[in-house]
N, CA, C and O atoms as a Tinker XYZ file with bonds, in Angstrom:
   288  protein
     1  N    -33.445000    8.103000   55.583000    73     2
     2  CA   -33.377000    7.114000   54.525000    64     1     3
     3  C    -33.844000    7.710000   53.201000    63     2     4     5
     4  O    -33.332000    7.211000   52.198000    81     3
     5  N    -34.866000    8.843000   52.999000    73     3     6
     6  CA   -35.124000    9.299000   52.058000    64     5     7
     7  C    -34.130000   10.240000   51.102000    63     6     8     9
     8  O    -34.208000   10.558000   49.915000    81     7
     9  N    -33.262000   10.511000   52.042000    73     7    10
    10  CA   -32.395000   11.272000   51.485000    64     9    11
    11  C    -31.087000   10.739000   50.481000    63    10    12    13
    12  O    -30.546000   11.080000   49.429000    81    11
    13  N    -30.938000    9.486000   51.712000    73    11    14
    14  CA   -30.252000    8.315000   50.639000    64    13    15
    15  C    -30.763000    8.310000   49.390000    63    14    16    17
    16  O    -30.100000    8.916000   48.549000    81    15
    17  N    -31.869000    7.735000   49.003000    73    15    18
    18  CA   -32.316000    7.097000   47.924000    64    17    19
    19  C    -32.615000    8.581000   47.211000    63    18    20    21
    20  O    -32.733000    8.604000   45.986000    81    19
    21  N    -32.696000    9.403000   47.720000    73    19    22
    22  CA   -32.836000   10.744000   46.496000    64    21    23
    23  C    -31.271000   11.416000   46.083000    63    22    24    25
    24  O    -31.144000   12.337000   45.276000    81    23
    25  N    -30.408000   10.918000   46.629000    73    23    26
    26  CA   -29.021000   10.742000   46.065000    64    25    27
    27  C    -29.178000    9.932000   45.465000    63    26    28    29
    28  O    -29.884000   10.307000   44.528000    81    27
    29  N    -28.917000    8.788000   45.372000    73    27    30
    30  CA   -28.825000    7.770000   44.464000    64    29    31
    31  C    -29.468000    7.734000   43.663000    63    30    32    33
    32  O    -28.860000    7.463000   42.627000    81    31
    33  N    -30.770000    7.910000   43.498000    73    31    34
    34  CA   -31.477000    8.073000   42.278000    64    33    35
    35  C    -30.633000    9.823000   41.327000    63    34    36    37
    36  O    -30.495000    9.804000   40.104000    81    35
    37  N    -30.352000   10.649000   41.871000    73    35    38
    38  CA   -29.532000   12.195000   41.305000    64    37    39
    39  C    -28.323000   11.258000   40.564000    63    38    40    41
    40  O    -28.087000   11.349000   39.360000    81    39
    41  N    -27.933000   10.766000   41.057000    73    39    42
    42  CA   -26.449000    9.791000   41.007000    64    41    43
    43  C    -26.478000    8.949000   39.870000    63    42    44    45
    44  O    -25.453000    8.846000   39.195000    81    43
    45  N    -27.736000    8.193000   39.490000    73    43    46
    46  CA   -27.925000    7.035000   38.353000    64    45    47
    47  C    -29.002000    8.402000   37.085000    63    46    48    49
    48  O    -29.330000    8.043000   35.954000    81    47
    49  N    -29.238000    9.374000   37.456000    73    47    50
    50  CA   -29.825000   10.319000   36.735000    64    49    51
    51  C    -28.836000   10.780000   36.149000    63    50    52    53
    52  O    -29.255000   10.886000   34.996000    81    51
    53  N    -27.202000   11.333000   36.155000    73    51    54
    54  CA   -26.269000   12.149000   36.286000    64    53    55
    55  C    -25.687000   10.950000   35.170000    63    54    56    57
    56  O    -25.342000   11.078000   33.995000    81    55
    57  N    -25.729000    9.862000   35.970000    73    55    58
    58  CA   -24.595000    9.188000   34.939000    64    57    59
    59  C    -25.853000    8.961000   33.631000    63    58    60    61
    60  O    -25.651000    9.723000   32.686000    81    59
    61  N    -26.639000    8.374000   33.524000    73    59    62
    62  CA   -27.740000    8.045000   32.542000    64    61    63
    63  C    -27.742000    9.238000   31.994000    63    62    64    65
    64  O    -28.255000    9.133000   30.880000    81    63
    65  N    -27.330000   10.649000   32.281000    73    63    66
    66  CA   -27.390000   11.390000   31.185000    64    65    67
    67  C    -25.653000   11.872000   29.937000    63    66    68    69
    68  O    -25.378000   12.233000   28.793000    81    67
    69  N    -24.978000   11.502000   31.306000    73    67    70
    70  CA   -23.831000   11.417000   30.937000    64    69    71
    71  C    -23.312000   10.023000   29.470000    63    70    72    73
    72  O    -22.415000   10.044000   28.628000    81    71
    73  N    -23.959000    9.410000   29.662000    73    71    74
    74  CA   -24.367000    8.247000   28.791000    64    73    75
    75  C    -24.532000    8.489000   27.802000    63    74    76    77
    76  O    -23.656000    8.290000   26.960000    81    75
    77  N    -25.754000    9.033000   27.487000    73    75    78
    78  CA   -26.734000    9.707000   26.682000    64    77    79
    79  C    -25.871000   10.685000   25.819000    63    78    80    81
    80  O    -25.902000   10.711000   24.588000    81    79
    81  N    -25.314000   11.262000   26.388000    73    79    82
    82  CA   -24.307000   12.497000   25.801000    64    81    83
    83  C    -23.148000   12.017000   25.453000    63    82    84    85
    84  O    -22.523000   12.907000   24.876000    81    83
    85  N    -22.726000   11.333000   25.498000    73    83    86
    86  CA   -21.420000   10.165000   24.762000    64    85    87
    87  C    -22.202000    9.909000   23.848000    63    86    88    89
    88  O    -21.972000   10.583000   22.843000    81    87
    89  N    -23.251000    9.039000   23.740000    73    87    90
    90  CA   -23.979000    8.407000   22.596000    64    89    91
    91  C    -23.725000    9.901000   21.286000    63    90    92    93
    92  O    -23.078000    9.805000   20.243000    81    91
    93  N    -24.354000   10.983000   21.721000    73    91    94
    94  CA   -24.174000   11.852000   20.509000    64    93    95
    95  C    -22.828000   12.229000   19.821000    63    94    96    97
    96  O    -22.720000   12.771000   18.721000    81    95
    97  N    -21.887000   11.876000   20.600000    73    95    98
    98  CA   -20.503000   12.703000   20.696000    64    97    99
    99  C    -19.918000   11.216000   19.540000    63    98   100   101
   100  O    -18.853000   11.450000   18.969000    81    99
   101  N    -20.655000    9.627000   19.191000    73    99   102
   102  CA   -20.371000    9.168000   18.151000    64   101   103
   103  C    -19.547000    9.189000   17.044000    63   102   104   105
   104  O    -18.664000    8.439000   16.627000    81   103
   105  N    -20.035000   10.212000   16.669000    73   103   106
   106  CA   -19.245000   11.015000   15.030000    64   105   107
   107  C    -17.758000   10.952000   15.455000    63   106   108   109
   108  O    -16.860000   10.281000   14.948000    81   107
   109  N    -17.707000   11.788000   16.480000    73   107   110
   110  CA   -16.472000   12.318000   16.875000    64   109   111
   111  C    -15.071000   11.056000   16.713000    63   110   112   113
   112  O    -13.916000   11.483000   16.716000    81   111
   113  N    -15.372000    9.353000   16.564000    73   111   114
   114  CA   -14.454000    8.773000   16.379000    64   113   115
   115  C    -14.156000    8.576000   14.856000    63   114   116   117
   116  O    -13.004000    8.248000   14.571000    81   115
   117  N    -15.240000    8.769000   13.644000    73   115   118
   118  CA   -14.513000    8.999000   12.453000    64   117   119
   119  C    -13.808000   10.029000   12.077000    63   118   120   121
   120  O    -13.218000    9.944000   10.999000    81   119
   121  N    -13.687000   11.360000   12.942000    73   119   122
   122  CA   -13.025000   12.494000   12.650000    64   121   123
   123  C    -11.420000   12.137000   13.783000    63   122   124   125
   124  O    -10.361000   12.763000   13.746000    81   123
   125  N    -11.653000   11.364000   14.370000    73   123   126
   126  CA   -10.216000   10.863000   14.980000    64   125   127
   127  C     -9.216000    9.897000   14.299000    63   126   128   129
   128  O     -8.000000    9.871000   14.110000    81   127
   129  N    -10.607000    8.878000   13.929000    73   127   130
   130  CA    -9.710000    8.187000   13.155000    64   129   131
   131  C     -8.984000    8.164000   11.778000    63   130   132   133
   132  O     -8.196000    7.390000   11.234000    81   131
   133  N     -9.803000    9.774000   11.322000    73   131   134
   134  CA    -9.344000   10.328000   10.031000    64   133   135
   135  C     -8.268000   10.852000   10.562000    63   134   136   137
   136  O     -7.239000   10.460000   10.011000    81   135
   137  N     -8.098000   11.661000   11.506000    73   135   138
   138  CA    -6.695000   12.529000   11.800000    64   137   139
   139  C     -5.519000   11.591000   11.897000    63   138   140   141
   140  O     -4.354000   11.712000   11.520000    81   139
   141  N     -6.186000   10.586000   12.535000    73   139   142
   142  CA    -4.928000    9.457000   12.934000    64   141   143
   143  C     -4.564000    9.070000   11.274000    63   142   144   145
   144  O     -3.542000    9.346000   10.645000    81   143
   145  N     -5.377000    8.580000   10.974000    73   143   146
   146  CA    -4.733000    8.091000    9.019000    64   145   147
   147  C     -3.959000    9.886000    8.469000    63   146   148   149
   148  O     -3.006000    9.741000    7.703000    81   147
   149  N     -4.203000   10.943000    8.704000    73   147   150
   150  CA    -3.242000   11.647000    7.731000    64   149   151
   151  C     -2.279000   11.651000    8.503000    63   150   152   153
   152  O     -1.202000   11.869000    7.947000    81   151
   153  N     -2.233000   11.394000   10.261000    73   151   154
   154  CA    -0.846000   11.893000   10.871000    64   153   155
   155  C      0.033000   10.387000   10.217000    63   154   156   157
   156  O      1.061000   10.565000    9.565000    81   155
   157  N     -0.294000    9.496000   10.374000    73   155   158
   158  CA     0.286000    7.774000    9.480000    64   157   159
   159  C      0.768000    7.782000    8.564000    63   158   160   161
   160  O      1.877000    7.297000    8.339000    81   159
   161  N     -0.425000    8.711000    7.275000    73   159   162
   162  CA     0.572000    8.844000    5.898000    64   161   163
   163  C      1.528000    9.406000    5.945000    63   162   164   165
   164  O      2.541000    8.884000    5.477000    81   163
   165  N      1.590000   11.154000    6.740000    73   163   166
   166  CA     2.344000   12.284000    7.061000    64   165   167
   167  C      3.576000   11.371000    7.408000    63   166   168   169
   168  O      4.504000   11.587000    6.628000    81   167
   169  N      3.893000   10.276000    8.487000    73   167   170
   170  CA     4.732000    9.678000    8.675000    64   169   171
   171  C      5.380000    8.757000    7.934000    63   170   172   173
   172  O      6.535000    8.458000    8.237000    81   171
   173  N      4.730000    8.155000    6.830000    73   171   174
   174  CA     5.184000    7.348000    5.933000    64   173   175
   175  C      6.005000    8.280000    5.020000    63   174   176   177
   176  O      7.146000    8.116000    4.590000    81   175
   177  N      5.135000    9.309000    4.829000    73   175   178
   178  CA     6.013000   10.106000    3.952000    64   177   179
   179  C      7.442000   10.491000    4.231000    63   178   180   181
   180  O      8.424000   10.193000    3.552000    81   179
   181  N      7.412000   11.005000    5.032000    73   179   182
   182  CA     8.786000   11.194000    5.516000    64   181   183
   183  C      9.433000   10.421000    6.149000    63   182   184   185
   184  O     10.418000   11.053000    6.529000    81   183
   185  N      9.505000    9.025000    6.641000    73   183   186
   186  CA    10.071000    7.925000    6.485000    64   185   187
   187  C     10.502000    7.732000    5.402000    63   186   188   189
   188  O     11.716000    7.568000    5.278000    81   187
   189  N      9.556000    7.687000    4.157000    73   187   190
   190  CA    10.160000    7.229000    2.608000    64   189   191
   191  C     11.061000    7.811000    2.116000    63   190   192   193
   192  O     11.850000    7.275000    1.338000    81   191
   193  N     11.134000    9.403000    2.592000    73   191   194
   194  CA    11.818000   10.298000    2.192000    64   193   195
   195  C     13.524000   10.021000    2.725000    63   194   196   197
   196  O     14.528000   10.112000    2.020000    81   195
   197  N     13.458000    9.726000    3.923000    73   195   198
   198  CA    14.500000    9.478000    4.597000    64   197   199
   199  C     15.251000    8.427000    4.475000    63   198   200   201
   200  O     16.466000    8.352000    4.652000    81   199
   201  N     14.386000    7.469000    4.115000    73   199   202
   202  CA    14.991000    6.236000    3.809000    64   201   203
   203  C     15.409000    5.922000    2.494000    63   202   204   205
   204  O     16.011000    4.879000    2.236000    81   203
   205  N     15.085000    6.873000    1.556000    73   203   206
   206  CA    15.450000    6.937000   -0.438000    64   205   207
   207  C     16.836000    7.997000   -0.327000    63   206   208   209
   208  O     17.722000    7.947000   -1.181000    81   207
   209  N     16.874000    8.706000    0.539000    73   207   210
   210  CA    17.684000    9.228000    0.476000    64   209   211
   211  C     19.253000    9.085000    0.434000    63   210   212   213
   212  O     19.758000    8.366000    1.297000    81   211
   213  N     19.910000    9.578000   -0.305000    73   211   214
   214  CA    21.604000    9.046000   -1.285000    64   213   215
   215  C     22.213000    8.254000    0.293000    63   214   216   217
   216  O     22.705000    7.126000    0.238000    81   215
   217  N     22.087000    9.055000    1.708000    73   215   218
   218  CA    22.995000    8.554000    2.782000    64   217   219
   219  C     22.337000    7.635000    3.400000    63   218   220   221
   220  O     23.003000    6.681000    3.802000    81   219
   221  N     21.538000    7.637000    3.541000    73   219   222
   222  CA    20.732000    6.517000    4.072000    64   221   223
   223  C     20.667000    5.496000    3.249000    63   222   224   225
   224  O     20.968000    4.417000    3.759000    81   223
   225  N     20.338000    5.489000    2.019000    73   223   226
   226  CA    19.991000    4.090000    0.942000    64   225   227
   227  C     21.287000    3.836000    1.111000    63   226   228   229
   228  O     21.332000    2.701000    1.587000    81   227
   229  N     22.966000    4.483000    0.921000    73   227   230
   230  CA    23.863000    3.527000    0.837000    64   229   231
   231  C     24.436000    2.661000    2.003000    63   230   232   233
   232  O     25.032000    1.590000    1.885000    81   231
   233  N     24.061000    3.508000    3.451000    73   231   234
   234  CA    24.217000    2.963000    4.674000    64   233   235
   235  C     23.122000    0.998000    4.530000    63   234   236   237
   236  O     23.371000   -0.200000    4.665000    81   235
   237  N     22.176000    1.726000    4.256000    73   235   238
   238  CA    21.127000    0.231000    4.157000    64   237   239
   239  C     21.854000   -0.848000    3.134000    63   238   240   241
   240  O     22.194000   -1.980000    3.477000    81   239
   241  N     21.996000   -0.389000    2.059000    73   239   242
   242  CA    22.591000   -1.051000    1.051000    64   241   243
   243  C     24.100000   -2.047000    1.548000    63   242   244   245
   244  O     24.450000   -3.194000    1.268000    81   243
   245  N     24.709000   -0.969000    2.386000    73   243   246
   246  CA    25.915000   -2.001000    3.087000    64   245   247
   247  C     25.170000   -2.564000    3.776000    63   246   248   249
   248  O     24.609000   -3.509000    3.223000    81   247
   249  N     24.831000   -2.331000    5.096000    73   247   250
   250  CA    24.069000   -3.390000    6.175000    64   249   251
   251  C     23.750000   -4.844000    5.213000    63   250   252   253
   252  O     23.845000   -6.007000    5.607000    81   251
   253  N     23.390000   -4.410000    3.983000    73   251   254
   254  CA    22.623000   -5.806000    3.809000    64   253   255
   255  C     23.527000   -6.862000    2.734000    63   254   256   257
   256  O     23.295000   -8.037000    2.446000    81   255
   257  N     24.540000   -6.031000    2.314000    73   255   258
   258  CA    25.805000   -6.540000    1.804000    64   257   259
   259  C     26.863000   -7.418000    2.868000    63   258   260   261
   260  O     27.535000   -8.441000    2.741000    81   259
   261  N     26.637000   -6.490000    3.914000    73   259   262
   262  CA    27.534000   -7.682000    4.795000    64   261   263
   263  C     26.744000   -8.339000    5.706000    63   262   264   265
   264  O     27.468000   -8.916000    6.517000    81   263
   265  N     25.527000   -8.512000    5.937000    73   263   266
   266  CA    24.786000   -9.397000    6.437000    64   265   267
   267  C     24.624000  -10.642000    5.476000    63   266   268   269
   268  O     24.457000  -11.783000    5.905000    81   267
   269  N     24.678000  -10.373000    4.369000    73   267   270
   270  CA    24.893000  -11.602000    2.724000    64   269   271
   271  C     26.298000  -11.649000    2.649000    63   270   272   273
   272  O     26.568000  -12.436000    1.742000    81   271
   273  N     27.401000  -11.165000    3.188000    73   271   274
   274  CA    28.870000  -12.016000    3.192000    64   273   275
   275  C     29.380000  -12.577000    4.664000    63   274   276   277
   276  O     30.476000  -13.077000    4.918000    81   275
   277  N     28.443000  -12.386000    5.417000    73   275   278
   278  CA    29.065000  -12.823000    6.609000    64   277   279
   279  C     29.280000  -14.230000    6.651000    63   278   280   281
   280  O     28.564000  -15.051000    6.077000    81   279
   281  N     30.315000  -14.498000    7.366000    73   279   282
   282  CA    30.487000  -16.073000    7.442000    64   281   283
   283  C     29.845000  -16.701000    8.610000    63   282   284   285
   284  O     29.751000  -16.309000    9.773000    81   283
   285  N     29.326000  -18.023000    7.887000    73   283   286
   286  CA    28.182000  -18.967000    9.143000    64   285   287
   287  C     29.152000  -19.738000    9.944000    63   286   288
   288  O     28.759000  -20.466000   10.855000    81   287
């Protein structure tokens, strides 16, 4: 029986430190959530790009010309 409980106590020691060591690792979600905002802009950008562009703006430009003449 002693051996039990000196596992289990190694076991709630292991995770309680494992714990502990997340707690420091903190920081680490404003440097994620910074990467995530430039990969977002990075994507806006070139969305905008794609979408201003001469073949694309006139493709959009119809879509929305005959979605405004279609008959109800």
């Amino acid at each position: 029986m002693n051996k039990v409980v000196t596992a289990v106590r190694a076991g709630l020691v292991a995770v309680g430190r494992r714990v502990r060591s997340a707690r420091k690792d903190a920081g680490m979600a404003t440097a994620e959530y910074a990467m995530g905002l430039v990969a977002a802009v990075a994507f806006a950008v070139v969305l905008y790009k794609v979408v201003t562009s001469g073949t694309v703006s006139e493709e959009l430009q119809n879509i929305v010309k005959r979605a405004l003449d279609a008959q109800v």
